[in-house]
Residue, then its C-alpha position, 0 to 999 in steps of 0.5 A: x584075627x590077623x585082619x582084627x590085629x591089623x586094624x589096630x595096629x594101623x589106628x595106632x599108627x595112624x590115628x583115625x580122623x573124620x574123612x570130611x571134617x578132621x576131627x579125631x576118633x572115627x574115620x567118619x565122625x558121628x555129626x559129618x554120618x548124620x548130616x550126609x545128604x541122602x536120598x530119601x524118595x525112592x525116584x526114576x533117575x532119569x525124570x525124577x518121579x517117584x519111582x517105587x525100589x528106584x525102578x525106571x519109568x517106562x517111558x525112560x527106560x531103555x531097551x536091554x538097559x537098567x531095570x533100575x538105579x538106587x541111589x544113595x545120596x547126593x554129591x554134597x558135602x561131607x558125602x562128595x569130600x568121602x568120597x573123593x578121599x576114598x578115591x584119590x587120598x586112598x583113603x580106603x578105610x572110608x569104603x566100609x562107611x559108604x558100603x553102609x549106604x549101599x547095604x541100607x539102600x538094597x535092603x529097602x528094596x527086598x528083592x533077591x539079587x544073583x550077583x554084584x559087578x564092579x564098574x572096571x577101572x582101564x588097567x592104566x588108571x588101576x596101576x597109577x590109582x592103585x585100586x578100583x574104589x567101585x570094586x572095594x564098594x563092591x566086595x563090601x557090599x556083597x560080603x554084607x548081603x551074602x551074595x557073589x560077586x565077580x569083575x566080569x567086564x573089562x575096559x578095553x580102552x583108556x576114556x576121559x573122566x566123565x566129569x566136565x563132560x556135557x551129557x551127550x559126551x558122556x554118552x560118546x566117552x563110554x560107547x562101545x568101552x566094555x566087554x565081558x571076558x572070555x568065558x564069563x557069559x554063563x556067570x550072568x546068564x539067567x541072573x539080576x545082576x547089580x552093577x556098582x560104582x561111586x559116582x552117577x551123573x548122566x548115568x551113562x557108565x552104568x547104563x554102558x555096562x548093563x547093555x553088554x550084561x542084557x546082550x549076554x544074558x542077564x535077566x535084569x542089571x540093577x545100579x546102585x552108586x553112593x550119589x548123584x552128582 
């Protein structure tokens, strides 16, 4: 009830307007929802071939990496202007729009999950931002689907943003970047794990995370981020 009250109370205030094209009534305005450039095609993100559930050729997949990674839409307008309110006007609202896609797009798969991790923020970039949007997306989505989630993994170092690197710098940016806390082995032993962020290119952040998650026991690490860049 308090959340509910809340809500109304910050509408009242301030006065929802489409995250990608600014008119007034919803926070995404009902043209902008249908004109989001969504992948339609389930594919293998690597080569592009049409892949079954998002699954990852064989031929591209990597030893204790990613079983698979969903996709929800691509990085175009309004979709990308959503998402890049969401993280750096802190327009938090937008979460619950782009969770919908994660939550349509894991449904389509009808697989049973275990549990849903976050990609983590370095602790300097969460103090100036404030949040970490992958984790907003990331409670959402669990909430809706009714599974655990829980942060795992930690960032032990500060890295460039992947965006403007060439591919094999991506690769090189994220080497060696996450660890699983103290004590949380037994959380992903055994389970299919989804990891979630906002944004993929290369795929080398989720890629990064699901190795340390395969080396400590998760049965399989899915991905699932709102577009492809």
């Amino acid at each position: 009830m308090w959340e509910q009250l809340k809500e109304q109370l910050w509408d009242i205030i301030f006065p929802p307007r489409c995250g990608n094209c600014k008119a007034p009534g919803a926070w995404v305005c009902q043209e902008c929802w249908q004109n989001l450039a969504l992948v339609r095609t389930p594919l293998c993100y690597r080569c592009g071939r049409l892949s079954p559930g998002f699954k990852i050729c064989p031929s591209c997949r990597q030893a204790n990496g990613l079983s698979r990674l969903i996709l929800c839409g691509y990085w175009q307008d309004p979709l990308r202007r959503l998402i890049l309110n969401l993280k750096y006007r802190r327009l938090r609202v937008l979460a619950d729009y782009l969770v919908e896609l994660m939550v349509w797009s894991v449904r389509l798969i009808d697989h049973p999950i275990d549990l849903i991790v976050p990609v983590p923020l370095h602790r300097g970039r969460y103090w100036q931002r404030g949040f970490n949007q992958a984790e907003l997306l990331a409670r959402g989505v669990a909430k809706r689907l009714v599974v655990t989630m829980a942060d795992p993994l930690i960032r032990t170092r500060s890295t460039r943003p992947q965006f403007g690197l060439v591919k094999p710098a991506r690769r090189s940016n994220v080497q060696g970047v996450f660890r699983l806390k103290r004590g949380q082995s037994s959380l992903v032993e055994g389970k299919i794990v989804v990891v979630v962020d906002d944004v993929v290119a290369t795929g080398s952040t989720v890629e990064e995370c699901a190795k340390i998650l395969r080396q400590e026991g998760a049965k399989q690490v899915w991905g699932i981020v709102i577009a492809r860049a």
